[in-house]
N, C-alpha and C positions, 0 to 999 in steps of 0.2 A: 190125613194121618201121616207123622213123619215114619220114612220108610230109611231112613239112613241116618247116621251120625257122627261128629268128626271130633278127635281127639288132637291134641297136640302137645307141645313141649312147652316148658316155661318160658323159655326163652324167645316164645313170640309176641312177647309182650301184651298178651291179651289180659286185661281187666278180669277181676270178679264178676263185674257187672255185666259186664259184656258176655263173658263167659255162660255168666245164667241165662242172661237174655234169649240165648243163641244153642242152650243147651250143649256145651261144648266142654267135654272132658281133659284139664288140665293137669298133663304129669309134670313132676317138679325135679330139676337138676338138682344134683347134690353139692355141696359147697363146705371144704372140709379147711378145718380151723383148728392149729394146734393141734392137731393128729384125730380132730373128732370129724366126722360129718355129721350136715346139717342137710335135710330136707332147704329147697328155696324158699325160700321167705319165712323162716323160720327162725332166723337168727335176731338181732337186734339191729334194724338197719342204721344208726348212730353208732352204733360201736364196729359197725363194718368200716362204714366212711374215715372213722378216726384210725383207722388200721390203716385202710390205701392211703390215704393222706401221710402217712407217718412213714409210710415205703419200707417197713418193717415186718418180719413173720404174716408176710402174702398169703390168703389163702388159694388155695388150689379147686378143682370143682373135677364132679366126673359127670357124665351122663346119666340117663335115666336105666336100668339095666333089662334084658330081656322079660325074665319073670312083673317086671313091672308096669311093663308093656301088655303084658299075657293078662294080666291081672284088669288093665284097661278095656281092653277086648270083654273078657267075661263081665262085666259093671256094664258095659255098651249095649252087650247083646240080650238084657234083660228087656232092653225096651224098644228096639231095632233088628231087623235081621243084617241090617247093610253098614257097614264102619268102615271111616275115611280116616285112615294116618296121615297128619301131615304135620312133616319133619324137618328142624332145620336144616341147611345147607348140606348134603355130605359131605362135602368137601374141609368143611368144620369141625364134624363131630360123628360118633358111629351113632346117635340119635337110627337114623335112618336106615343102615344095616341092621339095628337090635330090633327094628318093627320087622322088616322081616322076616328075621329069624322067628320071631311070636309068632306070626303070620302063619307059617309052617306048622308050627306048633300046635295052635289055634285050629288048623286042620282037623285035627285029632280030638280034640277038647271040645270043639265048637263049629260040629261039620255042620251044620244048618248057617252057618253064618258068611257070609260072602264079607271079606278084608281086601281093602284096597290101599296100599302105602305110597305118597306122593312125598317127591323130595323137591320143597319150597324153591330150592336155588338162592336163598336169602334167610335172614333172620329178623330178629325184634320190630320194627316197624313194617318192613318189607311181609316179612311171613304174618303179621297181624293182618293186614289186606286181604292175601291169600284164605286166612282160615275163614276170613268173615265170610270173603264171598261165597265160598262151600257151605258155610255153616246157614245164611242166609237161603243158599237155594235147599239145603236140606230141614231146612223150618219149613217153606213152601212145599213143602213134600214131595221134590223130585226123588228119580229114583239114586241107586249109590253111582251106575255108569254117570249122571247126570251130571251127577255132585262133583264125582273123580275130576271128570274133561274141564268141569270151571274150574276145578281148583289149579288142572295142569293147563289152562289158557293162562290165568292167572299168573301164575309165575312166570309167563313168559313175557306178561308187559309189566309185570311192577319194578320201578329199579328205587336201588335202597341205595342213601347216602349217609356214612356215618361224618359226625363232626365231633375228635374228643380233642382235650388240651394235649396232648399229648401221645406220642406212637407205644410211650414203654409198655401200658398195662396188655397191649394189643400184641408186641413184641414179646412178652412173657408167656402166651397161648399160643405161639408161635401162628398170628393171623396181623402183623406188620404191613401186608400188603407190597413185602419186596423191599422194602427199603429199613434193613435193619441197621443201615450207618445214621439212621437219626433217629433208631427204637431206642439206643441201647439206655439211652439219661433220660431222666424225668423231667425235662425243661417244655414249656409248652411254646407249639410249632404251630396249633390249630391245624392238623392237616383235614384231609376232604379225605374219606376210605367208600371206595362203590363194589360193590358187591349184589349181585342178581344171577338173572340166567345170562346174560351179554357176557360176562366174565367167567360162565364158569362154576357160578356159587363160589368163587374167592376173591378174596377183598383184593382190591386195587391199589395202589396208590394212584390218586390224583395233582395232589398239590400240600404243600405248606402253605398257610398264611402266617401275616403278624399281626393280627387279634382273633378275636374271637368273632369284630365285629364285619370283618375282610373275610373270614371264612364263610358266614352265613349272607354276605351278598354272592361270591361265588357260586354259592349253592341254590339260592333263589335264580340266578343264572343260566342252573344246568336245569333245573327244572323247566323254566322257560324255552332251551331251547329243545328238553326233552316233550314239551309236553303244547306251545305255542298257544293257540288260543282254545285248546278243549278243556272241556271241564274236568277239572281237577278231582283225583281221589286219592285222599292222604295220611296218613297217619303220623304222630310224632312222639318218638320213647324216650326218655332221659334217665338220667340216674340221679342225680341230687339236687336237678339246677331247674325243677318248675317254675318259674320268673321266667326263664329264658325260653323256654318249650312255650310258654306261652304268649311270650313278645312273636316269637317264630310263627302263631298259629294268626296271632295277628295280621301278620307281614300276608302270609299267603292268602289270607282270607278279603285282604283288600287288594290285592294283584291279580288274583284269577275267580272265575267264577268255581264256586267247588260246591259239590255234589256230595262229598262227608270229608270229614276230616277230626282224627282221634286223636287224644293228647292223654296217653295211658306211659306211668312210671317202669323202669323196664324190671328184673326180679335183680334178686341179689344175684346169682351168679352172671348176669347179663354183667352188671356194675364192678364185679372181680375183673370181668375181660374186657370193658369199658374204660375202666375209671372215672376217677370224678366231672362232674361237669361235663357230660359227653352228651349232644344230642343225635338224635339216627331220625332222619325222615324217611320215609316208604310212600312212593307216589308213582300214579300210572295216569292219563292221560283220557277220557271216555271214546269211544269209538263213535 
């Protein structure tokens, strides 16, 4: 009998599918358009893409807010006594402080329930790893301490590589990774952006390339020397460039022996703070 359960944010790039699989409750970022907001993945994703494309009336996004959180919690604890929060980076977003805050709350509302809030240290592909593995040991019926410790071993070896055409959309969230003398234009740079626990939970900058086809051997490089000959565990999110997410899934799958590897589309607000064409790999190395 499962004795725990794990919620997260949209921006971990987990699948519907997955998400059922794995019984995994998914809150959704807000992404606000022309003075309206939108629930994630609610909008029209053709009519998003033609928007960032056009570098015209940007939308903006906010978090998911405490009461919504609180609200997660109560839907959890119909069918568990034990809930796992895990949250993107804080360093990112108050994601993490507003579980918290629930947390507290939930006290009072929901004193029979034991809340535990992990902050991933990563997002969209990196944080998809993360919840699986919690959510995997909390299908097995481990208990919530169980679940908590994978999910916080977890984030300490998965390391996440973003690859977008470009710094601006990343410079506009103010998450550039440091080098805002080549966020500020829309021209594409291909840089490499890492971000995990090694950094912090805040993006890095790595590198520029001049393609797209230079940044993803760089990156098949850093995996290599992240990861050498262990078996590979991997995820890959993109925003509008599936062809590419999936030449990439190729690539690793005939280089390394791999153990899983996911190729799940990231949400719309992921793709505001992305832009187009951006893939993110999320990989850890087996022990």
């Amino acid at each position: 009998m499962q004795k725990a359960m794990v919620i997260t944010d949209s921006l971990s790039a987990i699948s519907p599918e997955l998400a059922k699989e794995y019984d995994v409750i998914v809150l959704p970022y807000h992404i606000v358009i022309d003075g309206r907001s939108y629930l994630d993945d609610t909008y029209n994703r053709g009519d998003l893409f033609a928007r960032l494309k056009s570098y015209q009336n940007l939308p903006t996004h906010s978090a998911c807010t405490n009461g919504e959180i609180l609200e997660a919690y109560k839907r959890a604890s119909q069918k568990v006594k034990g809930i796992l929060f895990i949250a993107l980076s804080s360093s990112m977003s108050a994601d993490y402080n507003a579980a918290l805050q629930a947390k507290e709350t939930a006290k009072q509302e929901l004193p029979d329930i034991a809340i535990e809030v992990v902050d991933s240290r990563s997002v969209l592909a990196g944080e998809l790893l993360i919840v699986l593995a919690a959510a995997k040991a909390a299908k097995e019926g481990k208990s919530l301490s169980e679940v908590t410790e994978i999910a916080r071993q977890a984030a300490q070896k998965v390391s996440l590589i973003n690859v977008p055409e470009t710094l601006f959309f990343f410079e506009r969230s103010g998450r550039s990774g440091g080098e805002p003398t080549i966020a500020k234009a829309p021209i594409p740079i291909y840089p490499l952006l890492e971000m995990d626990a090694s950094t912090g939970g805040i993006g890095k900058f790595i590198s520029k390339n001049r393609t797209k086809g230079k940044a993803v051997e760089a990156l098949l490089e850093i995996v290599k020397g992240k990861c050498g000959n262990k078996k590979l565990h991997a995820a890959i999110s993109y925003t509008n460039n599936p062809e590419e997410a999936e030449a990439l899934k190729n690539k690793l799958a005939s280089e390394f022996e791999v153990g899983e590897l996911h190729v799940t589309p990231c949400s719309l607000m992921a793709c505001v703070v992305c832009g187009p064409n951006c893939l993110t790999l999320g990989f850890y190395g087996e022990d």
